[in-house]
C-alpha positions in Angstrom: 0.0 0.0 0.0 2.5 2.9 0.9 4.9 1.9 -2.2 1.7 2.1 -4.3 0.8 5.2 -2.7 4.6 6.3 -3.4 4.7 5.4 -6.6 1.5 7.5 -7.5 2.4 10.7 -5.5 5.9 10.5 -7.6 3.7 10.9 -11.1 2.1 13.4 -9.8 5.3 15.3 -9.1 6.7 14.3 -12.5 3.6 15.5 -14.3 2.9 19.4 -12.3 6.8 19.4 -13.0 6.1 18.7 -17.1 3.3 20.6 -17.7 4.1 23.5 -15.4 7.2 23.9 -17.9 5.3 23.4 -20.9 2.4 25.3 -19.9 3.4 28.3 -17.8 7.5 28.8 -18.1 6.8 28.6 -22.0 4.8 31.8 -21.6 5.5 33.3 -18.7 9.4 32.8 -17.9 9.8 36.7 -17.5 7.5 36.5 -14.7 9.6 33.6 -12.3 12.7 33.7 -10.8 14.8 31.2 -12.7 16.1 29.8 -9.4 12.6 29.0 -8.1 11.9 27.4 -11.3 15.3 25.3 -11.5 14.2 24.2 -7.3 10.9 23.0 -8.9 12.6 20.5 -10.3 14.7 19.3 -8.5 13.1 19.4 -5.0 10.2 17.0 -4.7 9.5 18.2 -1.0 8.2 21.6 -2.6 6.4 20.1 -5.0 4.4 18.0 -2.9 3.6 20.6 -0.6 1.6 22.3 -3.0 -0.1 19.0 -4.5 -1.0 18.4 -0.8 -2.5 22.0 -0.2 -4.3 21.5 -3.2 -5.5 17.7 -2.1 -3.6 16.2 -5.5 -5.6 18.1 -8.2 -2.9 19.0 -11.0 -5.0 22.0 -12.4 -5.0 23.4 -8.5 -1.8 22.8 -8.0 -0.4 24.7 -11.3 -2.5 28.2 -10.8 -1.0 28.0 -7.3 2.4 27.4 -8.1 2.1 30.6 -11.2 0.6 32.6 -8.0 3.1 32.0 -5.6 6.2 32.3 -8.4 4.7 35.3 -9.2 4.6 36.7 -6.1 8.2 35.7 -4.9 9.8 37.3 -8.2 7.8 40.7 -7.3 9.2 40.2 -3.5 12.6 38.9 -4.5 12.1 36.6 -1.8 15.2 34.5 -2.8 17.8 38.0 -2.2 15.8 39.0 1.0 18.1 39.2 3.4 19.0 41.1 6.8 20.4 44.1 5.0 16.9 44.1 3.1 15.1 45.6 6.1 15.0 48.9 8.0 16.9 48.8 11.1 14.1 50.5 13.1 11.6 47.2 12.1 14.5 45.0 13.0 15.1 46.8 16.0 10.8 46.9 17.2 10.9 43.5 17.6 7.3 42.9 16.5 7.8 39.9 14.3 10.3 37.2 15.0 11.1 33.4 15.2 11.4 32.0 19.0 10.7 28.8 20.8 8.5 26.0 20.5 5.1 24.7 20.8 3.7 21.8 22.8 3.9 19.8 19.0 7.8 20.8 19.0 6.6 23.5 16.2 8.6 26.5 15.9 6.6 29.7 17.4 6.7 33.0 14.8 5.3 35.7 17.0 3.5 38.9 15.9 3.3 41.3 18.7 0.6 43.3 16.9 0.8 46.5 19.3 4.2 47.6 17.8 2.4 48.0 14.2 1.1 51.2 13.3 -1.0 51.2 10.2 1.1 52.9 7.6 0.7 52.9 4.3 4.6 54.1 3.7 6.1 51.2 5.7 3.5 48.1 4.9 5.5 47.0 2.0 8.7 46.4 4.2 6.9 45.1 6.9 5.6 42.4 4.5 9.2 41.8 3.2 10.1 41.4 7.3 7.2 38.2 6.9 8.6 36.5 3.9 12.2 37.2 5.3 11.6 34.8 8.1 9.2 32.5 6.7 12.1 31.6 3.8 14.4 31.5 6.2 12.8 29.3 8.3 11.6 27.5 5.1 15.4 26.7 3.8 16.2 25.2 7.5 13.7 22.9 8.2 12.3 22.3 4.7 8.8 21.3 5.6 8.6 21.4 9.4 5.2 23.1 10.1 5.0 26.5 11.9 2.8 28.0 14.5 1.9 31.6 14.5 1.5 33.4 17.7 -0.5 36.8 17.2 -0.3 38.8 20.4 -2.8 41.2 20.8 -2.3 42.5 24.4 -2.5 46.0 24.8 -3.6 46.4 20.9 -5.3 49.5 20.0 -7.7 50.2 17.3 -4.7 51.9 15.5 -3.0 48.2 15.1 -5.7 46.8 12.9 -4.6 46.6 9.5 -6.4 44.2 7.7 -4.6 44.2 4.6 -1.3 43.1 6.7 -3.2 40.6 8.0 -4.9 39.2 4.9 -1.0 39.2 3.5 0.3 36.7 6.7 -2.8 34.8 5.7 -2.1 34.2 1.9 1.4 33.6 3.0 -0.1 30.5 4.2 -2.6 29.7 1.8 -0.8 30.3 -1.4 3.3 31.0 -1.2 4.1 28.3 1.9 1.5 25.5 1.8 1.7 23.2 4.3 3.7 25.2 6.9 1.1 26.6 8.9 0.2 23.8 12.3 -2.2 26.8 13.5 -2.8 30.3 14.8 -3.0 31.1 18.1 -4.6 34.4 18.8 -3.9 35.7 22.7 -6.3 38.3 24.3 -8.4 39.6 21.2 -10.2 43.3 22.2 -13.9 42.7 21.8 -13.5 45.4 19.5 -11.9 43.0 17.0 -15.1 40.1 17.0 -15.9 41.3 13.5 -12.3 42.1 11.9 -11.4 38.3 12.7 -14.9 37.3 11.1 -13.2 38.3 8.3 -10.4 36.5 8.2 -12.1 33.2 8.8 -13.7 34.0 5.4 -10.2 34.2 4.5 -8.8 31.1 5.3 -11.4 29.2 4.2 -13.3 26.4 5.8 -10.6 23.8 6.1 -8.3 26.2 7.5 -10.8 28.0 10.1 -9.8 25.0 12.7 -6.7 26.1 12.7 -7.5 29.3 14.5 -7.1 29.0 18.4 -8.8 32.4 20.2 -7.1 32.2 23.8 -6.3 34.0 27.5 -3.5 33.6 29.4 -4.9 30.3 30.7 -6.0 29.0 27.4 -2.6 29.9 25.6 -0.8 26.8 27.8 -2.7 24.0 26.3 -0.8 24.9 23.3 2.5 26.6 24.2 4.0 25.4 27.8 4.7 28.1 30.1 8.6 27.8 29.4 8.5 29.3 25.8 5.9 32.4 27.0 6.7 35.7 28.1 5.8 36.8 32.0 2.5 38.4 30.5 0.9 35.5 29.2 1.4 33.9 32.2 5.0 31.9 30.9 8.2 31.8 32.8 10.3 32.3 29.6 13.2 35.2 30.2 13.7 35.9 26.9 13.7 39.3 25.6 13.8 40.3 22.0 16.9 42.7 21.2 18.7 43.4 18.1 21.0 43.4 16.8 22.1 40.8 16.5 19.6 38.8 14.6 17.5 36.3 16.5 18.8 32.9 15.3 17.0 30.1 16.0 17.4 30.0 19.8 20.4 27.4 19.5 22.7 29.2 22.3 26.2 27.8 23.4 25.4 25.1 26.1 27.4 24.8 30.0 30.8 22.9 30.1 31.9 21.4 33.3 33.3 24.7 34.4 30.2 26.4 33.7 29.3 29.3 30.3 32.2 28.8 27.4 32.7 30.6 24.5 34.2 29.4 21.2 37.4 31.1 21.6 37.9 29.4 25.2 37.2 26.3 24.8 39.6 23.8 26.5 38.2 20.4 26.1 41.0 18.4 24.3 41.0 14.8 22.7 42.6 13.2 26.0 39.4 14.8 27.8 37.1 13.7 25.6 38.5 10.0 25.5 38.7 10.1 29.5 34.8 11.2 29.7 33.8 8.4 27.2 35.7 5.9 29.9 34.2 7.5 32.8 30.6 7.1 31.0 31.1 3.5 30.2 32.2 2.7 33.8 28.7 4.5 35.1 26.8 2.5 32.5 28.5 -0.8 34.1 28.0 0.5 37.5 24.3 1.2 36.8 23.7 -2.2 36.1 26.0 -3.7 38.9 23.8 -1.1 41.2 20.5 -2.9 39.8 21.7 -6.4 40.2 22.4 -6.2 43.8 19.1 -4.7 44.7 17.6 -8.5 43.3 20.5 -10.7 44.2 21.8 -11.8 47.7 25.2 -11.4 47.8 25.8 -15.2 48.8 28.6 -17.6 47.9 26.4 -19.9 46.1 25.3 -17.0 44.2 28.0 -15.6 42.8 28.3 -17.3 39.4 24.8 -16.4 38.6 25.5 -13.5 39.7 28.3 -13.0 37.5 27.1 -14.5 34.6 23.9 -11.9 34.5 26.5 -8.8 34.9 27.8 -10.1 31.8 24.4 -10.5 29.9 23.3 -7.0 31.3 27.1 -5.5 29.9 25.6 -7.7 26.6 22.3 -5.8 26.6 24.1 -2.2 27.0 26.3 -2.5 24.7 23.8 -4.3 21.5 20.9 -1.8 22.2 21.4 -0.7 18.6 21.9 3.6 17.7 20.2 5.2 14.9 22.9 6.6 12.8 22.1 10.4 10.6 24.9 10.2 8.3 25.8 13.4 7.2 28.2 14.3 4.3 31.0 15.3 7.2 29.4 13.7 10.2 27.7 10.3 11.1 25.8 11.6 14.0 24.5 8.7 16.9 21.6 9.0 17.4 19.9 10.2 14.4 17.0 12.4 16.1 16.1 12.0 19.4 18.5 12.2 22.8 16.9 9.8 25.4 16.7 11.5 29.3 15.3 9.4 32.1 12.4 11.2 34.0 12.9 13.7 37.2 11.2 10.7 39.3 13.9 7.9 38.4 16.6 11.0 38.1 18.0 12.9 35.6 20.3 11.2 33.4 23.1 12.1 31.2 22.9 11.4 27.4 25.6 10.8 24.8 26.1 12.2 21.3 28.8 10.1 19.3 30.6 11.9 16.4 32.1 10.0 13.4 34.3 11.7 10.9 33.7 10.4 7.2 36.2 12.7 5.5 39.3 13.0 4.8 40.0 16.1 6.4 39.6 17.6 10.0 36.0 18.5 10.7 35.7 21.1 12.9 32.2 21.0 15.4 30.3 23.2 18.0 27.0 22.3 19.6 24.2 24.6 20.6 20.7 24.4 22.3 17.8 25.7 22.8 17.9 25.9 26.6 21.7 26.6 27.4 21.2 27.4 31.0 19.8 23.7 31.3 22.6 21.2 30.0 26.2 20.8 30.6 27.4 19.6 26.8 31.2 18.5 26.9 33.2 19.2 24.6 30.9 21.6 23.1 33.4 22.9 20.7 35.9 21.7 18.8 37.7 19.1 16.3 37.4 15.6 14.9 40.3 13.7 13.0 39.8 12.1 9.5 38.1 8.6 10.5 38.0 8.8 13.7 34.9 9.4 16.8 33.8 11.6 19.3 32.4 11.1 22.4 29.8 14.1 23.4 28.1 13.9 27.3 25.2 16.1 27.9 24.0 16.2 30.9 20.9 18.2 32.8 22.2 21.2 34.8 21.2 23.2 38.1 18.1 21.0 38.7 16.4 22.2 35.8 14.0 19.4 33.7 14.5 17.8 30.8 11.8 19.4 28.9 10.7 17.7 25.1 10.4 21.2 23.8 14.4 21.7 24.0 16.8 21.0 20.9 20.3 20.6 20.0 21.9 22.0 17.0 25.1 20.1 15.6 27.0 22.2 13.6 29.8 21.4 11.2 32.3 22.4 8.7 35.5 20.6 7.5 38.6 22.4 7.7 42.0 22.9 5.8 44.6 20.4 6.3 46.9 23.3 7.4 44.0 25.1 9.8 45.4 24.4 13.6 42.5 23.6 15.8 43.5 25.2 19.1 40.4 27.2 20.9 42.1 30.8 18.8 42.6 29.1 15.2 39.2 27.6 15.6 37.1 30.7 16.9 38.7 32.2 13.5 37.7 29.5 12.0 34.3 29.6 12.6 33.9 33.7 11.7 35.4 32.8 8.7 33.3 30.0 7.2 31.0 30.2 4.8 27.7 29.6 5.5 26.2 27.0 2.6 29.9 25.2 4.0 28.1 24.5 7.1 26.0 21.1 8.0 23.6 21.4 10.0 21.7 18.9 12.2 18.6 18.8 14.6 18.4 16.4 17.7 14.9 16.7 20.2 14.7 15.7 23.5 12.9 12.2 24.5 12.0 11.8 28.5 12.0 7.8 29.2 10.0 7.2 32.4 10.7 3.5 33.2 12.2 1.1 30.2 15.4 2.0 29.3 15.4 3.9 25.6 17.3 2.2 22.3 20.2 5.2 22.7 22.3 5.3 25.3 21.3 6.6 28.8 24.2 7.5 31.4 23.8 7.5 35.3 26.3 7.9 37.9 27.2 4.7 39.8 28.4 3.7 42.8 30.6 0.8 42.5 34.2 1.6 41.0 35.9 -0.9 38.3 39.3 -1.6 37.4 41.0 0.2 34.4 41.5 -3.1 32.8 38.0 -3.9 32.9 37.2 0.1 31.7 39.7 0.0 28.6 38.4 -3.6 27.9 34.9 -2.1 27.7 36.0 1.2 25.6 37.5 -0.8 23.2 34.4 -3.0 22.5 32.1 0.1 22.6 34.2 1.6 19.9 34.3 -1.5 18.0 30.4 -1.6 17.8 29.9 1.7 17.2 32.8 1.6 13.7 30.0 -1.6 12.8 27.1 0.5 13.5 27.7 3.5 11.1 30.0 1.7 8.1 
């Protein structure tokens, strides 16, 4: 069923594709962005998103595609960029990209009582929308969106339908399939009949996706982490600029507490001593458990012994989804595994391969950097070889599923040093489309133990032959796991 259903969604990407070319570029090639036209091709992610707006129905699907070129040529959406907007709306802060719903959908919030209707500035305000929607869009390529309009302390000078009708055909028409919904927080009675109208707007399927809430309403779909103090949130952000607000990824803790590129000191040595420390904690966990069920008895001991070595088994077979990236195979592919607050917070590990042939240089950030300890957090990994990355919870704060990590990577000359200097350079230096990028969520595991690895302290200590033996088997499974 699903390859027959793939099968039939790929011919009707190959036919929009042929008769968009022979039926629209033919006559209308003046009125596209060649770029946009070349992507149609070649990305079948975009293409589907408007066959699926448009519930499969060719003829739909090509008047929405000649709309929404049409409109991104007119915007030059594909050369918007930072420098393409005023300071002063940069600087308001009333439209920006921050945090995360309850679905793990990124939040793009409208504080409507910064916009004064103006007929001089609406065209760069629009520009401000489509700058972040396409830059969202070319990051997560797909990922739905939330849209959070704030209308506290909104005044009758704020309503601007024609703004609003613009966010709405943003949706409808030039990025199908990335709205998830709209939550509007403390509509003025005074606005019952201008949001009337923009239910006409989006249309019948669409109206559901309008949430109308207070400040106790807004927490069913946003937790009280990612609001601000007046929607009844705990979240302290606060919008400044510059510089621009990029996707909340922050540098993380290191054992010695907030580091910065150019001062990070984690070396190799560190990073293989913290992989042998981890392993020993994974052996002592299960010693730990085994003692709690076992009397330590004589006539017990072999059996004893012999389920150590099955639990050692288990730990070491649970199998790691493997993202393999064109510098990096990254272990595990989406999710890190936490154990809940009730069994205790537990440290996670992030395992780094190297698949070029030159030094790949790493750093990674997170969404909530006051909350995790990530060691090493910056810095280098050899041709071939693996990394060992412990994050662990920090300053009793909870694991919360809303958090992410952002892996970054870029692979350096074979000349470049890699010391904490030559690789802050390093990183002001590089190119931007030389940079890959990778996502990882949070998972809490209450009870069962989770298919990635899950570190806890333990109590028992081990000998360093036993350790090294148990390094060098990990590594040996892990080289099986991602060749």
């Amino acid at each position: 069923m699903a390859e027959c259903h793939a099968q039939n969604k790929a011919k009707l990407i190959s036919e929009t594709r042929r008769r968009f070319e022979a039926e629209y570029v033919t006559d209308k090639s003046d009125k596209y962005d060649p770029r946009d036209v070349e992507r149609l091709q070649q990305d079948d992610n975009w293409v589907e998103s408007y066959l699926c707006w448009r519930h499969d129905v060719v003829d739909e699907t090509l008047k929405m595609i000649d709309e929404s070129f049409q409109w991104r040529k007119e915007m030059a959406v594909n050369d918007l960029t930072e420098a393409s907007i005023p300071r002063w709306l940069l600087e308001i802060g009333g439209i920006y990209l921050h945090g995360y719903d309850k679905e793990g959908n990124k939040l793009l919030w409208i504080r409507v009582k910064y916009h004064v209707k103006d007929h001089k500035t609406i065209l760069d305000k629009k520009k401000l929308i489509a700058f972040w929607l396409e830059r969202y869009a070319k990051r997560e390529n797909g990922k739905p969106i939330t849209v959070m309009f704030d209308l506290s302390e909104t005044g009758i000078n704020s309503i601007d339908m024609d703004f609003v009708r613009f966010i709405i055909n943003c949706f409808k028409v030039y990025y199908p399939k990335y709205l998830s919904k709209i939550v509007i927080f403390d509509m003025p009675w005074i606005m019952n009949a201008a949001f009337k109208i923009v239910k006409s707007w989006l249309g019948p399927e669409a109206v559901s996706l309008l949430k109308f809430t207070n400040k106790h309403e807004v927490q069913d779909y946003v937790s009280i982490e990612y609001l601000p103090p007046h929607m009844g949130g705990t979240d302290p952000f606060k919008y400044s600029y510059p510089p621009l607000v990029d996707d909340d990824f922050q540098t993380p803790l290191c054992e010695n507490g907030p580091i910065a590129s150019e001062d990070e000191a984690s070396s190799k040595e560190d990073t293989e001593s913290d992989g042998k420390d981890i392993l020993e904690a994974i052996f002592n966990e299960e010693q730990t458990a085994l003692l709690k069920k076992i009397n330590l008895t004589e006539s017990t001991s072999k059996a004893e012994e012999n389920e150590k070595g099955d639990c050692k088994t288990k730990a070491f077979k649970k199998p790691l989804s493997v993202f393999k990236g064109p510098l990096l195979h990254i272990s595990p592919a989406e999710e890190l595994y936490f154990g809940s607050t009730e069994s205790g917070e537990k440290k996670t590990l992030i395992v780094l391969t190297n698949v070029t042939k030159n030094i790949v240089a790493f750093k990674v950030r997170t969404t909530a950097p006051e909350k995790y300890r990530v060691k090493p957090s910056n810095s280098s990994c050899d041709p071939g070889a693996s990394i060992d990355i412990v994050v662990s919870p920090h300053g009793g704060f909870a694991v919360s599923a809303q958090d992410r990590f952002l892996i970054m990577a870029a692979e350096m000359e074979q000349t470049s040093g890699t010391g904490p200097a030559e690789l802050a350079q390093f990183w002001k230096e590089v190119p931007r489309n030389k940079v890959m990028e990778h996502r990882l969520r949070c998972h809490i595991v209450e009870s069962s133990k989770p298919i990635s690895l899950t570190l806890k302290d333990g109590a028992f200590n081990m000998s360093d032959k036993t350790s090294e033996d148990m390094c060098l088997q990990m590594r040996k499974l892990r080289h099986i796991e991602v060749t």
